[in-house]
N, CA, C and O atoms as a GROMACS GRO file, in nm:
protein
  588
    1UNK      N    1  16.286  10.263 -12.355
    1UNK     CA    2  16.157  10.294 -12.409
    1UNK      C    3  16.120  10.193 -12.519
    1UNK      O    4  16.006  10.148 -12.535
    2UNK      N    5  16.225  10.162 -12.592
    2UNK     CA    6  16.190  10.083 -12.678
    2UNK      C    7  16.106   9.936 -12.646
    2UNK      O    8  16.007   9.893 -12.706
    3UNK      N    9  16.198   9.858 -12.503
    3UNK     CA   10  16.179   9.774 -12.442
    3UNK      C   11  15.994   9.711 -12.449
    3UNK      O   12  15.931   9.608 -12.472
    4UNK      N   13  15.966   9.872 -12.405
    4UNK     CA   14  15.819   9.955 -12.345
    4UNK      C   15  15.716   9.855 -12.458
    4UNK      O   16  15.630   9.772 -12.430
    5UNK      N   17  15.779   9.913 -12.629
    5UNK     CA   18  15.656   9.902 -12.665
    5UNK      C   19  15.695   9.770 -12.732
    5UNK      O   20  15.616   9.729 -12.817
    6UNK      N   21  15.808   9.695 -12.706
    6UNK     CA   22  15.790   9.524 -12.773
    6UNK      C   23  15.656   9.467 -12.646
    6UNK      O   24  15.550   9.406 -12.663
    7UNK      N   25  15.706   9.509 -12.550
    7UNK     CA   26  15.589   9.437 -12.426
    7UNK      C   27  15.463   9.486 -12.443
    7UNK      O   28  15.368   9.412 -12.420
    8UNK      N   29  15.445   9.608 -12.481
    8UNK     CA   30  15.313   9.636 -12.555
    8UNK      C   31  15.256   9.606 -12.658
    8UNK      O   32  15.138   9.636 -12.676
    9UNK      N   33  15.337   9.532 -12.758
    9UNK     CA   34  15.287   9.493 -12.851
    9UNK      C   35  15.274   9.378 -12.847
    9UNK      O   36  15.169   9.345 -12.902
   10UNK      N   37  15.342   9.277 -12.798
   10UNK     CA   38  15.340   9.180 -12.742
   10UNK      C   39  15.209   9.095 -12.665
   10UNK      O   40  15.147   8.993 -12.698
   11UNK      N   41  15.195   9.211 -12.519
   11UNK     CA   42  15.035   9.235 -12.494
   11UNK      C   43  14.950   9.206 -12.581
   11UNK      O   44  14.890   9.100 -12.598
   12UNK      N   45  14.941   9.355 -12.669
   12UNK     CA   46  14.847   9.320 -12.762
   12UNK      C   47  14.819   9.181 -12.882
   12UNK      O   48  14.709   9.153 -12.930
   13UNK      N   49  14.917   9.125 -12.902
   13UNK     CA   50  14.928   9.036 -12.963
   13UNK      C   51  14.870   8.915 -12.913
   13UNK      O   52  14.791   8.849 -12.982
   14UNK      N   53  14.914   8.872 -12.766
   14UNK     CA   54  14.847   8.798 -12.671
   14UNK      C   55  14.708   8.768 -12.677
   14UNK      O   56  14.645   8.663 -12.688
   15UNK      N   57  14.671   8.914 -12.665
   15UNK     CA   58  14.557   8.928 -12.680
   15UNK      C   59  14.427   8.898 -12.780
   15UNK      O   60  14.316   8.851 -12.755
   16UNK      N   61  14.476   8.934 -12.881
   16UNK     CA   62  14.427   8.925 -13.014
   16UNK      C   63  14.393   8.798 -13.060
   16UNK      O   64  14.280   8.770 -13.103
   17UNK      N   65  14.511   8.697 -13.051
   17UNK     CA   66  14.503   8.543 -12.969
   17UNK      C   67  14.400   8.508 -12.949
   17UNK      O   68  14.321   8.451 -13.024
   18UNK      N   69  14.385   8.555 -12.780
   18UNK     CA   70  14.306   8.483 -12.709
   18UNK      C   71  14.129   8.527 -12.739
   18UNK      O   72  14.040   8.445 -12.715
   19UNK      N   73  14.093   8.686 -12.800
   19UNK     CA   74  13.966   8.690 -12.866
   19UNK      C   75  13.945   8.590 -12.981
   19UNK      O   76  13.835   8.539 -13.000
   20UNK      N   77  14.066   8.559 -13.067
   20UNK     CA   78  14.010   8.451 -13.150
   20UNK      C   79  14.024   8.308 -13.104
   20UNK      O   80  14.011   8.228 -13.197
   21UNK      N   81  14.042   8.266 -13.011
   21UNK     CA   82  14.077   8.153 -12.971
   21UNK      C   83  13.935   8.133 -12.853
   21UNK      O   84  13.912   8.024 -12.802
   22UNK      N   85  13.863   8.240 -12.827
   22UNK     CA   86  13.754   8.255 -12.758
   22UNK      C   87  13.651   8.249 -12.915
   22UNK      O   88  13.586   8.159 -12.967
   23UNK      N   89  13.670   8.346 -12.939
   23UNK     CA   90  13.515   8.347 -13.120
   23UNK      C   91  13.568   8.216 -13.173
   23UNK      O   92  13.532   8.225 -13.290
   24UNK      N   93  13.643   8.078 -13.160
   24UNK     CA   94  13.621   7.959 -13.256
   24UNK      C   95  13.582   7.887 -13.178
   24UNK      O   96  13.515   7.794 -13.223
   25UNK      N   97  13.607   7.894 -12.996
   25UNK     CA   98  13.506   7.795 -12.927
   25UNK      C   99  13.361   7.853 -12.968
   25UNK      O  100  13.271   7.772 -12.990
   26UNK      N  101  13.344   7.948 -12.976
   26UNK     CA  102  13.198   8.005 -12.943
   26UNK      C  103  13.133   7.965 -13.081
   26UNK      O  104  13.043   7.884 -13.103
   27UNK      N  105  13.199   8.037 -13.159
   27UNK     CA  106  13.142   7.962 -13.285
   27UNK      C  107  13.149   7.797 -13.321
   27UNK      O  108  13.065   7.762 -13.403
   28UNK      N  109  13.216   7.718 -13.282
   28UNK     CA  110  13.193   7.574 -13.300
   28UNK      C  111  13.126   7.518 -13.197
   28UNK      O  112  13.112   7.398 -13.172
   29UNK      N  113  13.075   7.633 -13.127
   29UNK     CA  114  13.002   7.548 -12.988
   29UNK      C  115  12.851   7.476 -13.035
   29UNK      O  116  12.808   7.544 -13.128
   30UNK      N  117  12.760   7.368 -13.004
   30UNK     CA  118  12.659   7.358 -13.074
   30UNK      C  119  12.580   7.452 -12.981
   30UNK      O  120  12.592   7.473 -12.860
   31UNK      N  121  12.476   7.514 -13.093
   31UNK     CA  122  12.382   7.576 -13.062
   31UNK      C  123  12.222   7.538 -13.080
   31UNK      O  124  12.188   7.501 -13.192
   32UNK      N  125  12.140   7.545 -12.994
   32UNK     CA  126  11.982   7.509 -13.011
   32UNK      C  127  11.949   7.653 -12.967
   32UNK      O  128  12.022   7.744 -12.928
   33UNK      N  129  11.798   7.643 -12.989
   33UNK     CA  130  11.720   7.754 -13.002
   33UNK      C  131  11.700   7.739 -12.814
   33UNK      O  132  11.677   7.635 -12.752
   34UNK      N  133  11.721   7.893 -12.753
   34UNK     CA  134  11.647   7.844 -12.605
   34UNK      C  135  11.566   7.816 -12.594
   34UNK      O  136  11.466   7.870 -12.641
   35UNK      N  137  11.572   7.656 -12.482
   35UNK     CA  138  11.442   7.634 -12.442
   35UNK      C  139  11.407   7.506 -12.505
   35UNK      O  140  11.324   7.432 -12.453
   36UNK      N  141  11.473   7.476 -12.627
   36UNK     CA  142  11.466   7.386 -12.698
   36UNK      C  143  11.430   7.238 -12.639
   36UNK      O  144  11.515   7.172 -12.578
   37UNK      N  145  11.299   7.192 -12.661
   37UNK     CA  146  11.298   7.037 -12.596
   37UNK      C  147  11.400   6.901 -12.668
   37UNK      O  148  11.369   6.840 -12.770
   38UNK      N  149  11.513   6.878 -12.593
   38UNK     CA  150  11.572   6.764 -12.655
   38UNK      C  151  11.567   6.672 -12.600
   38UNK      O  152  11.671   6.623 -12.555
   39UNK      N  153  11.425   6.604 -12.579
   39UNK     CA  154  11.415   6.487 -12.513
   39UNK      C  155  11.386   6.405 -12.631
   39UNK      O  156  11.351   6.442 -12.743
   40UNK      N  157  11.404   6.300 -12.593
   40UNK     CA  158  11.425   6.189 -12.678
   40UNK      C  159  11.294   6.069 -12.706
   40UNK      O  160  11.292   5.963 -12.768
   41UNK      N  161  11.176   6.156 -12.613
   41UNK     CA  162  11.047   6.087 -12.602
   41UNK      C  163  10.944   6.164 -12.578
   41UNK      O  164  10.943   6.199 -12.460
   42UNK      N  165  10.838   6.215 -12.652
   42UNK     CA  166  10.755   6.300 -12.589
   42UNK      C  167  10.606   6.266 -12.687
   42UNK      O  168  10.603   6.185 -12.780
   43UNK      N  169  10.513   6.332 -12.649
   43UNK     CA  170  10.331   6.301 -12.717
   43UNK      C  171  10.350   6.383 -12.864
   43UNK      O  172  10.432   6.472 -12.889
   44UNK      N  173  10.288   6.349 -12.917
   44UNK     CA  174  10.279   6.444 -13.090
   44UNK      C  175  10.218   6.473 -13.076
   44UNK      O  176  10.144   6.421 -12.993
   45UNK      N  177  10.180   6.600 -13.147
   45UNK     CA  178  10.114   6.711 -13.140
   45UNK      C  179   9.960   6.739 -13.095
   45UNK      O  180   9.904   6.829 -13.032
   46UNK      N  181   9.912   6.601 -13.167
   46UNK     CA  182   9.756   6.598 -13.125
   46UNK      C  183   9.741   6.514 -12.997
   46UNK      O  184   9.628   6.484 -12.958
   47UNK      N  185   9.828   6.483 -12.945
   47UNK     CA  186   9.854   6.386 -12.840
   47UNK      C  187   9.764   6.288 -12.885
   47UNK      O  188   9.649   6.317 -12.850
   48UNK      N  189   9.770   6.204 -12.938
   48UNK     CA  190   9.753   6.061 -13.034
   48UNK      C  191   9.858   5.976 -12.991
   48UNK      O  192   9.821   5.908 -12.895
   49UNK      N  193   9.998   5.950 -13.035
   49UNK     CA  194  10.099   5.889 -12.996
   49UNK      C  195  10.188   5.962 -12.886
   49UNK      O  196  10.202   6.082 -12.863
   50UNK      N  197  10.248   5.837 -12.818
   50UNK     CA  198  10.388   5.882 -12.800
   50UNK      C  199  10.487   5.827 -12.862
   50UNK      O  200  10.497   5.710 -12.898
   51UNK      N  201  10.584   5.939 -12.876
   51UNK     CA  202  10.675   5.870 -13.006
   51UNK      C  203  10.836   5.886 -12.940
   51UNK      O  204  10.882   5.999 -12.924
   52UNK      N  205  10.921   5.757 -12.902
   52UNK     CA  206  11.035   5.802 -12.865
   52UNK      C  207  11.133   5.793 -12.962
   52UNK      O  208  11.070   5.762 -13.063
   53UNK      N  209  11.268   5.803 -12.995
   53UNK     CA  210  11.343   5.840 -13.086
   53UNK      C  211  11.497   5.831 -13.076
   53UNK      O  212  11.573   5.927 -13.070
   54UNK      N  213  11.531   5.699 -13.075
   54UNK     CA  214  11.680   5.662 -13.054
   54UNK      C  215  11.788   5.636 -13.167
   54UNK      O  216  11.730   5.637 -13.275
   55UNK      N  217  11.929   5.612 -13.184
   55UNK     CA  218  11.977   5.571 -13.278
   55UNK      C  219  12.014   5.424 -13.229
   55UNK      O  220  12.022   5.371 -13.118
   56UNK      N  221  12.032   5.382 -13.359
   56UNK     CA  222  11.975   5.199 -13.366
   56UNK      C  223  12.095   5.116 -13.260
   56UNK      O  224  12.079   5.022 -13.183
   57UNK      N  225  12.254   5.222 -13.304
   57UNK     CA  226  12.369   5.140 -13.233
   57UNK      C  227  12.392   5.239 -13.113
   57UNK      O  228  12.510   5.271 -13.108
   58UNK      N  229  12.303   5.307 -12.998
   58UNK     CA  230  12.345   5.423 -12.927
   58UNK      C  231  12.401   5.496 -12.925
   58UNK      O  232  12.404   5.571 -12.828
   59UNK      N  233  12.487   5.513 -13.049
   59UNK     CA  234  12.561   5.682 -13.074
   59UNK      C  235  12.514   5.758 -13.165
   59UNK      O  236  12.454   5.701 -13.256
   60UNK      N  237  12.521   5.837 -13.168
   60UNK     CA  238  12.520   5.926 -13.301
   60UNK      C  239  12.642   5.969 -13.323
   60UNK      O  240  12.722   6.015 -13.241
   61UNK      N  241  12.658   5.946 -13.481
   61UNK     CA  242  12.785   5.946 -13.550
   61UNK      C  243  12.767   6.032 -13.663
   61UNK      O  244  12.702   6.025 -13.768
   62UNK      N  245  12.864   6.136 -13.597
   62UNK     CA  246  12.845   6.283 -13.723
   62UNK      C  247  12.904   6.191 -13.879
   62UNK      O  248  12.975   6.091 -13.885
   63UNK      N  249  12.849   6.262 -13.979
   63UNK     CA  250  12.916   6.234 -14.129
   63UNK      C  251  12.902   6.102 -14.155
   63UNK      O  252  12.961   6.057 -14.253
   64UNK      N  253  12.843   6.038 -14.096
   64UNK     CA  254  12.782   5.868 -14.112
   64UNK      C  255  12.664   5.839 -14.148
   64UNK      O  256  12.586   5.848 -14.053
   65UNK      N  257  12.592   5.796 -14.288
   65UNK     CA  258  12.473   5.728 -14.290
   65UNK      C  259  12.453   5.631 -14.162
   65UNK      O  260  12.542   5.565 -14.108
   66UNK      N  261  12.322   5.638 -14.127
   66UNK     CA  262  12.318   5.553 -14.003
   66UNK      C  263  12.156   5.539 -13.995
   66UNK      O  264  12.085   5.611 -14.064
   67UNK      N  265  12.099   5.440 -13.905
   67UNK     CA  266  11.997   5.381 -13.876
   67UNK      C  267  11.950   5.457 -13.727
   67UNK      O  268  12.038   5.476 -13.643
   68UNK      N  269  11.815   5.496 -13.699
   68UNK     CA  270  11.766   5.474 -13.596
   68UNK      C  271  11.596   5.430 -13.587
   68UNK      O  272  11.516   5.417 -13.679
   69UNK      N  273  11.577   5.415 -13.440
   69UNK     CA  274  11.498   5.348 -13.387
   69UNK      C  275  11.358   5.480 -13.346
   69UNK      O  276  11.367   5.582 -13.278
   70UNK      N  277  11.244   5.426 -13.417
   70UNK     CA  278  11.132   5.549 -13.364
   70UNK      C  279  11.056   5.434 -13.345
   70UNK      O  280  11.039   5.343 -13.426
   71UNK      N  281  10.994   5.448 -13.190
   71UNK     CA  282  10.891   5.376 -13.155
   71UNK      C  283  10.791   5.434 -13.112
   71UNK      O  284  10.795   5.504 -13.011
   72UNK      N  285  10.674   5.412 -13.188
   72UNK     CA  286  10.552   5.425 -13.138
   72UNK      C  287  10.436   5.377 -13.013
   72UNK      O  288  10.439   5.256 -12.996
   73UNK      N  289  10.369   5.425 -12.954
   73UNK     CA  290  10.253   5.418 -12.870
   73UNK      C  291  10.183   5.483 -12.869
   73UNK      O  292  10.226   5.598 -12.882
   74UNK      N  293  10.031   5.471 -12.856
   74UNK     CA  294   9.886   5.490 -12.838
   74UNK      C  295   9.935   5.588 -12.700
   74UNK      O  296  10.047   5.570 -12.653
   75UNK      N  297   9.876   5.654 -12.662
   75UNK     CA  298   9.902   5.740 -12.530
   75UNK      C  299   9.860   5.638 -12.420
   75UNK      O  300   9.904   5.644 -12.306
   76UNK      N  301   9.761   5.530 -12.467
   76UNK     CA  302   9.784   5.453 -12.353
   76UNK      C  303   9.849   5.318 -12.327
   76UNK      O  304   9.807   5.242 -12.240
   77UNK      N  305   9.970   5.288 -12.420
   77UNK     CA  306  10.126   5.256 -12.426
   77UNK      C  307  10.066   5.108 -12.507
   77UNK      O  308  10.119   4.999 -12.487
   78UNK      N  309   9.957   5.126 -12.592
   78UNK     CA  310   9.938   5.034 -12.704
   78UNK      C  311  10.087   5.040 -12.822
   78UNK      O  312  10.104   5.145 -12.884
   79UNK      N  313  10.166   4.945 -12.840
   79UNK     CA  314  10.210   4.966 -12.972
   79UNK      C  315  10.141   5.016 -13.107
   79UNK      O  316  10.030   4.970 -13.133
   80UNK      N  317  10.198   5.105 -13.192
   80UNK     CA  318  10.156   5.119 -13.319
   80UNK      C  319  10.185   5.052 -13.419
   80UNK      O  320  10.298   5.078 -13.460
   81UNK      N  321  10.086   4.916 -13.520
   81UNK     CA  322  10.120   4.902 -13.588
   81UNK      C  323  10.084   4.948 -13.712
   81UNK      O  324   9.975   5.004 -13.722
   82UNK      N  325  10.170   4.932 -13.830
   82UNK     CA  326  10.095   4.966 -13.962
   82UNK      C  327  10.097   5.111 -14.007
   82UNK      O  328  10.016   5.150 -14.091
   83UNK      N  329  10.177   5.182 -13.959
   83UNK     CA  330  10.206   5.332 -13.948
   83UNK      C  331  10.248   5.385 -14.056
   83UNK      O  332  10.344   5.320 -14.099
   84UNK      N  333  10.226   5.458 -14.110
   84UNK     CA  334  10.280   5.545 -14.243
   84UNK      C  335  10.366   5.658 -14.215
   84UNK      O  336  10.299   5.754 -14.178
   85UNK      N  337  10.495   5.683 -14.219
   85UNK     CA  338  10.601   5.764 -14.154
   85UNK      C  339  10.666   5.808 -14.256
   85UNK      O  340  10.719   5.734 -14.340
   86UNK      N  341  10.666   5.994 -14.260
   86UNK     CA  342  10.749   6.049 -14.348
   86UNK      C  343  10.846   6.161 -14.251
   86UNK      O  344  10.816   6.234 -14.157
   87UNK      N  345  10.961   6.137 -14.315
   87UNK     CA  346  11.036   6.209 -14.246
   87UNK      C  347  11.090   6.360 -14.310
   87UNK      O  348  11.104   6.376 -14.432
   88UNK      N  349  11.110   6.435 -14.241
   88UNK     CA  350  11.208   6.602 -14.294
   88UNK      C  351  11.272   6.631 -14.151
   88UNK      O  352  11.270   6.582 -14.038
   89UNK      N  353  11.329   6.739 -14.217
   89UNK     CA  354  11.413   6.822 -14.082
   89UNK      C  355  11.540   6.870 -14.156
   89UNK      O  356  11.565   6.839 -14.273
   90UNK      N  357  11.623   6.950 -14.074
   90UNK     CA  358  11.732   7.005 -14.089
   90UNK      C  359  11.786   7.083 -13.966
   90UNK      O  360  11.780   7.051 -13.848
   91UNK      N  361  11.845   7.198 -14.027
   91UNK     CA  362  11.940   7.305 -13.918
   91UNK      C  363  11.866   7.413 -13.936
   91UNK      O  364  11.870   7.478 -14.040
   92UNK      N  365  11.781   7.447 -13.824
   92UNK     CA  366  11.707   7.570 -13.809
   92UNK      C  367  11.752   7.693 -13.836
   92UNK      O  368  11.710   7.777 -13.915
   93UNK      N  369  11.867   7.694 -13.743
   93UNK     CA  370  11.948   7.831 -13.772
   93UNK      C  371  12.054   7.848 -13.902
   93UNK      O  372  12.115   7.949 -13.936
   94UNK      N  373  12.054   7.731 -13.955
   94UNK     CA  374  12.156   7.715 -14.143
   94UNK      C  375  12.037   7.750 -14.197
   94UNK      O  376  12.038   7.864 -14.242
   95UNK      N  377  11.957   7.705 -14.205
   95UNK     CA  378  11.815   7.767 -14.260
   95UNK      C  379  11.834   7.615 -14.378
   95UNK      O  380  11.772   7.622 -14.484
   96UNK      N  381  11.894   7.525 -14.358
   96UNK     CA  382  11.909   7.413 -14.459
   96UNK      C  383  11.818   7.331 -14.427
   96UNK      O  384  11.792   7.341 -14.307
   97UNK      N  385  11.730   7.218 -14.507
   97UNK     CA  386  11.704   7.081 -14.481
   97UNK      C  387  11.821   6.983 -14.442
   97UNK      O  388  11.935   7.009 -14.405
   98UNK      N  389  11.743   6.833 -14.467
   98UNK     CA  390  11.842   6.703 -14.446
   98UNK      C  391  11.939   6.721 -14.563
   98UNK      O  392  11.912   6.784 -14.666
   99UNK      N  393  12.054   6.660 -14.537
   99UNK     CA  394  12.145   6.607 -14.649
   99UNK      C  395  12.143   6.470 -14.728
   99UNK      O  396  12.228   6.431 -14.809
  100UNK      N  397  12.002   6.392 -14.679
  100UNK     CA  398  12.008   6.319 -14.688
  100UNK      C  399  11.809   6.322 -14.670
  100UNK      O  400  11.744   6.401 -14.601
  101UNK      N  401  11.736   6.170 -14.788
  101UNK     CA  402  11.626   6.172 -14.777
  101UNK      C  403  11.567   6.019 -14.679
  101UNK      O  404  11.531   5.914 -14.733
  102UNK      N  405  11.570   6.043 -14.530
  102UNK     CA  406  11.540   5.937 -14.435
  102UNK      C  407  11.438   5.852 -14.473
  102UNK      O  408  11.356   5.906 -14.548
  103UNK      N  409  11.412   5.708 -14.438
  103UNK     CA  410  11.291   5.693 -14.440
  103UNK      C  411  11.277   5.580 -14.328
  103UNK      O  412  11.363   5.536 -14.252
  104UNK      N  413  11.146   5.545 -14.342
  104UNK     CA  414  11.076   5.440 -14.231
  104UNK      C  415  11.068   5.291 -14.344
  104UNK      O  416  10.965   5.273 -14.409
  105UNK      N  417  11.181   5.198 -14.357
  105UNK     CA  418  11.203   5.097 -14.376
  105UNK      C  419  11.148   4.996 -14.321
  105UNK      O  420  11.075   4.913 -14.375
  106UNK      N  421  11.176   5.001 -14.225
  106UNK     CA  422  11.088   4.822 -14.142
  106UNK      C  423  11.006   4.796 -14.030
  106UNK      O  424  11.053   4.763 -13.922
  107UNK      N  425  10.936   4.804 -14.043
  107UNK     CA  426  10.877   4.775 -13.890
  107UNK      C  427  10.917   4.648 -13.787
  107UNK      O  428  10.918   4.541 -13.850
  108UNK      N  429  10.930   4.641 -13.728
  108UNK     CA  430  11.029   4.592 -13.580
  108UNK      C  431  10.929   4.524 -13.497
  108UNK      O  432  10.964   4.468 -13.393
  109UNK      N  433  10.828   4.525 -13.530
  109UNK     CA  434  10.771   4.472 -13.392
  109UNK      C  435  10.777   4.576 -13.292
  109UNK      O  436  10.876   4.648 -13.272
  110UNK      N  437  10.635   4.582 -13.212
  110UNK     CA  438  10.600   4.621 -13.050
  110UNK      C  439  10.595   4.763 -13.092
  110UNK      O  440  10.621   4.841 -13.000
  111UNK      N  441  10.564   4.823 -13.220
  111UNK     CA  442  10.582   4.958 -13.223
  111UNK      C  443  10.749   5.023 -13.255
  111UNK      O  444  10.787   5.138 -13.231
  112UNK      N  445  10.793   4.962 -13.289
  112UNK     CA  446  10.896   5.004 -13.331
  112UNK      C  447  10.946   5.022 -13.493
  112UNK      O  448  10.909   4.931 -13.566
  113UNK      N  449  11.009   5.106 -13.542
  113UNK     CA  450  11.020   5.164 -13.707
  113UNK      C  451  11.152   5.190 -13.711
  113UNK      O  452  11.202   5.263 -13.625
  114UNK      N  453  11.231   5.132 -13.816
  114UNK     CA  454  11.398   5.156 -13.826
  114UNK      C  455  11.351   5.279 -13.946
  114UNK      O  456  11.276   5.261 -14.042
  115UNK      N  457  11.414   5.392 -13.911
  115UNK     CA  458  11.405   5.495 -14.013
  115UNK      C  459  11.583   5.532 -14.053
  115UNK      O  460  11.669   5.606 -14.005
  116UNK      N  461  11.574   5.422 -14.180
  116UNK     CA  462  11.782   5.455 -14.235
  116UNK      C  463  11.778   5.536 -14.330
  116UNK      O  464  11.677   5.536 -14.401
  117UNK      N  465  11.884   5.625 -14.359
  117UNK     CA  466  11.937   5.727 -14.424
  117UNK      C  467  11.941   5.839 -14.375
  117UNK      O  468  11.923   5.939 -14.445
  118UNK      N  469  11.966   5.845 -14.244
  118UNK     CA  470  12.014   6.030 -14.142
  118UNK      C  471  12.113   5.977 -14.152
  118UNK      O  472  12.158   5.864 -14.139
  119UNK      N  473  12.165   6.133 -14.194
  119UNK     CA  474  12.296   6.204 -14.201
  119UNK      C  475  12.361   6.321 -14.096
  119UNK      O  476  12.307   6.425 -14.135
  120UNK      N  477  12.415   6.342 -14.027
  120UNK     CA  478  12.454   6.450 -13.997
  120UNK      C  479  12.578   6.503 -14.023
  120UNK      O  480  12.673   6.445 -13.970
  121UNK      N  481  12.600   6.587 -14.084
  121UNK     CA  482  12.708   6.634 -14.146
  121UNK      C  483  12.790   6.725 -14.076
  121UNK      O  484  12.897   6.765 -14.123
  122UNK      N  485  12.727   6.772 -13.923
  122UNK     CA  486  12.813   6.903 -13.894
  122UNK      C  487  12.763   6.908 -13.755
  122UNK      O  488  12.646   6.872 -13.746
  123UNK      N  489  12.801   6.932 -13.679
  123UNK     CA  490  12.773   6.989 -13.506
  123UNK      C  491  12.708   7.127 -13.526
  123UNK      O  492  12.735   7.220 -13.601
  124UNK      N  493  12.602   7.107 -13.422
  124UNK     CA  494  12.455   7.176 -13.427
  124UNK      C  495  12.357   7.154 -13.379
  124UNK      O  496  12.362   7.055 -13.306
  125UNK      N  497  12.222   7.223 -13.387
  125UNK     CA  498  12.092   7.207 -13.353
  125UNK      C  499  12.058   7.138 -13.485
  125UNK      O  500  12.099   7.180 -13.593
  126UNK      N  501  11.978   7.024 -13.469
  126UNK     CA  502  11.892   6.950 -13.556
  126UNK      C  503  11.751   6.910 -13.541
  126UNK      O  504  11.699   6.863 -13.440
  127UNK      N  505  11.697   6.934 -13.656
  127UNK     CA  506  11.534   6.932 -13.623
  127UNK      C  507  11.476   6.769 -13.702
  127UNK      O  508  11.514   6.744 -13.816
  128UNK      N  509  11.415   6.706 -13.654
  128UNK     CA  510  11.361   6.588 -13.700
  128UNK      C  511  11.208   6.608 -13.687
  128UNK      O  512  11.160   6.637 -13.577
  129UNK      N  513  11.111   6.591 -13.819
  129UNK     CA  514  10.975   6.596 -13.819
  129UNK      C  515  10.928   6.467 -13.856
  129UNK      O  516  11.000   6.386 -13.914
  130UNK      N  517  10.806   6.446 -13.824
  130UNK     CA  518  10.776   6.245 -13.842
  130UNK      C  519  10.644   6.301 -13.852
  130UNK      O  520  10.609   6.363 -13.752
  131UNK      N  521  10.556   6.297 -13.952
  131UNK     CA  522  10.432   6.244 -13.993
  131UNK      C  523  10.427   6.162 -13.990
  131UNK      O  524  10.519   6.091 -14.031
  132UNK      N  525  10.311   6.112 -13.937
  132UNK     CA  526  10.265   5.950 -13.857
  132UNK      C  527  10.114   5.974 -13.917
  132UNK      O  528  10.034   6.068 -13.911
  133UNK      N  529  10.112   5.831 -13.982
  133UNK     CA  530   9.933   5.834 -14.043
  133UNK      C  531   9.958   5.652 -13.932
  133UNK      O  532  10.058   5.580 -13.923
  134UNK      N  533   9.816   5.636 -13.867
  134UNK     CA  534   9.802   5.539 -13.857
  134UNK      C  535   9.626   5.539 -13.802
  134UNK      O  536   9.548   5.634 -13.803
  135UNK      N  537   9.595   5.371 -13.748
  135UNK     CA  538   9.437   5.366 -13.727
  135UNK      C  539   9.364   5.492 -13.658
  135UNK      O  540   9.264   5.549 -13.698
  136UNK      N  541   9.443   5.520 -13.541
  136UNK     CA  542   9.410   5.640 -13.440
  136UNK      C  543   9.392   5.768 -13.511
  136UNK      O  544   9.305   5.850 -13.480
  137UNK      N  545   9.477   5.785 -13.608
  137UNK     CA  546   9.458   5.896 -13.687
  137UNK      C  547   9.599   5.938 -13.760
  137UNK      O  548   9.678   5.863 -13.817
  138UNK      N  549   9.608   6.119 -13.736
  138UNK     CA  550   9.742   6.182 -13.808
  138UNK      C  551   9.798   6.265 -13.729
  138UNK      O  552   9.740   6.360 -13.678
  139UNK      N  553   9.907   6.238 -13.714
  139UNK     CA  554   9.973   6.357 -13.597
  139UNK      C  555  10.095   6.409 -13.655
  139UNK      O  556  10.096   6.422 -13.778
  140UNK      N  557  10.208   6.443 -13.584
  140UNK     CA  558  10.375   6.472 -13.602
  140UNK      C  559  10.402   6.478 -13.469
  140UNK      O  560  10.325   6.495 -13.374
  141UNK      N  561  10.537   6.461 -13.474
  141UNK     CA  562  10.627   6.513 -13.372
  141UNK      C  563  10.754   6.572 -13.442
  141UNK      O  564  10.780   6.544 -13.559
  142UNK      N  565  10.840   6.664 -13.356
  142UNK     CA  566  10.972   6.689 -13.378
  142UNK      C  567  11.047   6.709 -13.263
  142UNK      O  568  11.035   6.784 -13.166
  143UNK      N  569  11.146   6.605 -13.302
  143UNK     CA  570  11.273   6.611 -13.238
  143UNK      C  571  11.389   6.702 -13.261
  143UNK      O  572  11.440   6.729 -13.369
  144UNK      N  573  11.432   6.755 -13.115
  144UNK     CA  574  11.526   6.858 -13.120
  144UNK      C  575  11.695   6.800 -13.120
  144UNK      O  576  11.726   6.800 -13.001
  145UNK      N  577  11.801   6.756 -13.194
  145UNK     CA  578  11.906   6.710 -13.139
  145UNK      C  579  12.039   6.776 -13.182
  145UNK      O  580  12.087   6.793 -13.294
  146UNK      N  581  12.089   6.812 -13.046
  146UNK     CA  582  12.184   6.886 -13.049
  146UNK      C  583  12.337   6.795 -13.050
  146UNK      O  584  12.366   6.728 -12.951
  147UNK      N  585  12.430   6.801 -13.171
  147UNK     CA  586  12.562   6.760 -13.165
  147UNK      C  587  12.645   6.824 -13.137
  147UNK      O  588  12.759   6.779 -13.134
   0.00000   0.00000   0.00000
């Protein structure tokens, strides 16, 4: 009988395990809001531009100051020049902003804007907002990016 309840406890022990070894994938899993658009190119809001949205060396690198690439177009694939770009965003569901204050540094030619100082500090849903003043007018977009 005794035998009985080392294997039962044992069981249970197993077990206990494997619920927490299930709740730290789940919890470190990244999460976005359903439905969430994470494309990497889409129209702003007033459909004025299209604005796509890359990082400068093709990765994104958690816990790294780093550079990326926002390029602008006219909806009818005019480059934007001369653009006035402010950036925000954060973790929707941390309920936090950036860790960091981005900005629009250089213009690039053909519509293109190096915006350095994103941070990402943690695996997650991330929200990127871009106020865009330029000739055409004022719009935003936001980018959804999930690490």
């Amino acid at each position: 009988m005794a035998s009985l309840w080392r294997y039962l406890l044992a069981g249970l022990g197993l077990a206990a395990l494997l619920v927490g070894i299930l709740a730290i994938v789940y919890l470190t899993a990244p999460q976005t809001a359903p439905g969430a658009d994470t494309s990497r190119s889409k129209t702003t809001a007033n459909r004025l531009f299209v604005a796509s949205f890359q990082p400068e060396r093709g990765v994104i690198r958690q816990g790294e100051l780093q550079s990326w690439l926002l390029t602008l177009k006219t909806v009818k694939g005019v480059p934007v020049e001369g653009a006035a770009i402010t950036v925000s965003g954060g973790m929707p569901l941390h309920n936090h902003g950036l860790p960091t204050s981005p900005q629009a540094t250089d213009y690039l030619g053909e519509g293109r804007y190096r915006i350095d100082g994103l941070k990402f500090t943690m695996s997650g849903w991330w929200q990127l907002r871009f106020a865009i003043s330029a000739a055409a007018g004022s719009d935003t977009v936001v980018f959804n990016l999930v690490l």
